[in-house]
C-alpha positions as CSV (number, residue, x, y, z in Angstrom):
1,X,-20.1,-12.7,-10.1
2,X,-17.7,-11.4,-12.5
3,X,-14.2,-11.3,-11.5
4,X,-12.9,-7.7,-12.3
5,X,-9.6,-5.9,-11.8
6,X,-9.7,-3.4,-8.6
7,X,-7.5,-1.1,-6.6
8,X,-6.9,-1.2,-2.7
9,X,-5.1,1.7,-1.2
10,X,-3.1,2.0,1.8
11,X,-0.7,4.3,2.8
12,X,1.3,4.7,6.3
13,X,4.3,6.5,8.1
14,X,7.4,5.6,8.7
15,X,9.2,6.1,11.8
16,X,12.6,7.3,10.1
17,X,14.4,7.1,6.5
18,X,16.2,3.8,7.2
19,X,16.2,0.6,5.4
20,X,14.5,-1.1,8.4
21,X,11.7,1.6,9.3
22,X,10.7,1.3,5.2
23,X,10.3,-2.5,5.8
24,X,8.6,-2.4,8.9
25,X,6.1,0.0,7.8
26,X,5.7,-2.2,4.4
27,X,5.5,-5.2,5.6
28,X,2.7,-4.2,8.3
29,X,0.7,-2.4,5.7
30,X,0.7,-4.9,2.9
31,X,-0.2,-7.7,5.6
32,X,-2.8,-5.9,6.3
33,X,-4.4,-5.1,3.3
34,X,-3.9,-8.8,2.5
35,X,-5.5,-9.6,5.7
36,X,-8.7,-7.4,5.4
37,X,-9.2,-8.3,1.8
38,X,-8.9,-11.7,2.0
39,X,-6.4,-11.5,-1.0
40,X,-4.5,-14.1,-2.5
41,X,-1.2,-13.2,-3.8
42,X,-1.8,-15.5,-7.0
43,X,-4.6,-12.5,-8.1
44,X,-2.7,-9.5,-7.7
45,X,-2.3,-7.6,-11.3
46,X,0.6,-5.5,-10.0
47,X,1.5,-3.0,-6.8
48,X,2.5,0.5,-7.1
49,X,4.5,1.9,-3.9
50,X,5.3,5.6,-3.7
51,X,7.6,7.2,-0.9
52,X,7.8,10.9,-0.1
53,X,11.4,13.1,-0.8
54,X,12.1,12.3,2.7
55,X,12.2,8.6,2.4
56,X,14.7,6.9,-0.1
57,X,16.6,4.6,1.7
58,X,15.2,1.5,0.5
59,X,12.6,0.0,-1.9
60,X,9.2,-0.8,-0.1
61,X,9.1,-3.4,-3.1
62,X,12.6,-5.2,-2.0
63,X,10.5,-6.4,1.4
64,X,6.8,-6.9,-0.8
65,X,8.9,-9.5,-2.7
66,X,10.8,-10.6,0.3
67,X,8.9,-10.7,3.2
68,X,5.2,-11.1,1.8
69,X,5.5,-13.4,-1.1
70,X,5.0,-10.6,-3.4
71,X,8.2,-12.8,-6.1
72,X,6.2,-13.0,-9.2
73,X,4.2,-9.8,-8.6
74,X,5.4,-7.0,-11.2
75,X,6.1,-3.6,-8.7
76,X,7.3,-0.6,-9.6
77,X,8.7,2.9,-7.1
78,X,8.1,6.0,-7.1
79,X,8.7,9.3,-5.4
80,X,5.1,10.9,-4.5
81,X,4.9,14.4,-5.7
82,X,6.0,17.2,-3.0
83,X,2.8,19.1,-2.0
84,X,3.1,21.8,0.8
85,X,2.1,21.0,4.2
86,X,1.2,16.6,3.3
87,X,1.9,14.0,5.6
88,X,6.0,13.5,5.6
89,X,7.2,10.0,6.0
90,X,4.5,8.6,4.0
91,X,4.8,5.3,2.2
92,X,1.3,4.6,0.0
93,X,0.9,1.7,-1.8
94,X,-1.9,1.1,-4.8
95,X,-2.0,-3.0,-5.0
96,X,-4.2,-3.6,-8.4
97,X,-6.1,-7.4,-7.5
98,X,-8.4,-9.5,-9.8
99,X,-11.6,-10.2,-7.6
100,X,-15.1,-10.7,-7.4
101,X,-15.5,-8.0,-5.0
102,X,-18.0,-4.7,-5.6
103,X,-15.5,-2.1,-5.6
104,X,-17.8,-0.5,-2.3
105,X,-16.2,-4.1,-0.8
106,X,-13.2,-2.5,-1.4
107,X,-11.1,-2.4,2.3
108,X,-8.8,0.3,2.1
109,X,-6.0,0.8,4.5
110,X,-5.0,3.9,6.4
111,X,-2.4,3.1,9.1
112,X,-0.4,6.0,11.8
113,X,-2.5,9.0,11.0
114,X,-3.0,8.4,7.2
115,X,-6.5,8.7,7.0
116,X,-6.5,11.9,6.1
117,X,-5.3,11.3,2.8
118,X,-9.1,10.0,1.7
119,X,-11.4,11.1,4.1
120,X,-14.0,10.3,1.5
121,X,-13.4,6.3,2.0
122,X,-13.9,6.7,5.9
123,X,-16.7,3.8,5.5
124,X,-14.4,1.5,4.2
125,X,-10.9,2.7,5.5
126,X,-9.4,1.0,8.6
């Protein structure tokens, strides 16, 4: 097998805008998708976290580095774009890892009532 570069999405809610809802809710869902991909932190490329306008009070990539042994992992933030009527609270995460996984291997994670966002993954989504 060839070891390639693939993406794993997760997204979750958070229970409220504070600094320790935003690293609860991180924490759990990178843990997880560590957990059900077998991933070693050594072969993650890079993680993008967004947030939506209702979430800002503190960097879901602070407690990647700090709580998950994410320290030599480039992150970046960003604020998802504001569609009508999606998911408030929402903290999605897209963690780019180089593996020898078929991308149909691929375990995405979908925690609180975040399935919805990729309906089309229901096979692999957790």
């Amino acid at each position: 097998m060839n070891t390639v570069s693939r993406g794993i999405r997760g997204a979750t809610v958070v229970l409220s805008n504070t600094a320790e809802d935003i690293k609860e809710a991180t924490v759990e869902l990178v843990n997880e998708i560590l957990k059900r991909n077998n991933i070693k932190i050594s072969d993650i490329a890079f993680a993008i976290f967004t947030l939506t306008k209702d979430l800002n009070a503190a960097f879901p990539a602070k407690f990647a580095r700090l709580e998950c042994g994410f320290d030599m992992v480039p992150m970046m933030c960003y604020q998802e774009l504001d569609v009508p009527n999606s998911i408030e609270k929402c903290l999605r995460v897209l963690i780019v890892v180089n593996t020898d996984l078929e991308q149909n291997e691929i375990n995405h994670v979908y925690l609180k009532g975040t399935k919805a966002l990729r309906g089309d993954l229901e096979q692999n989504a957790h």
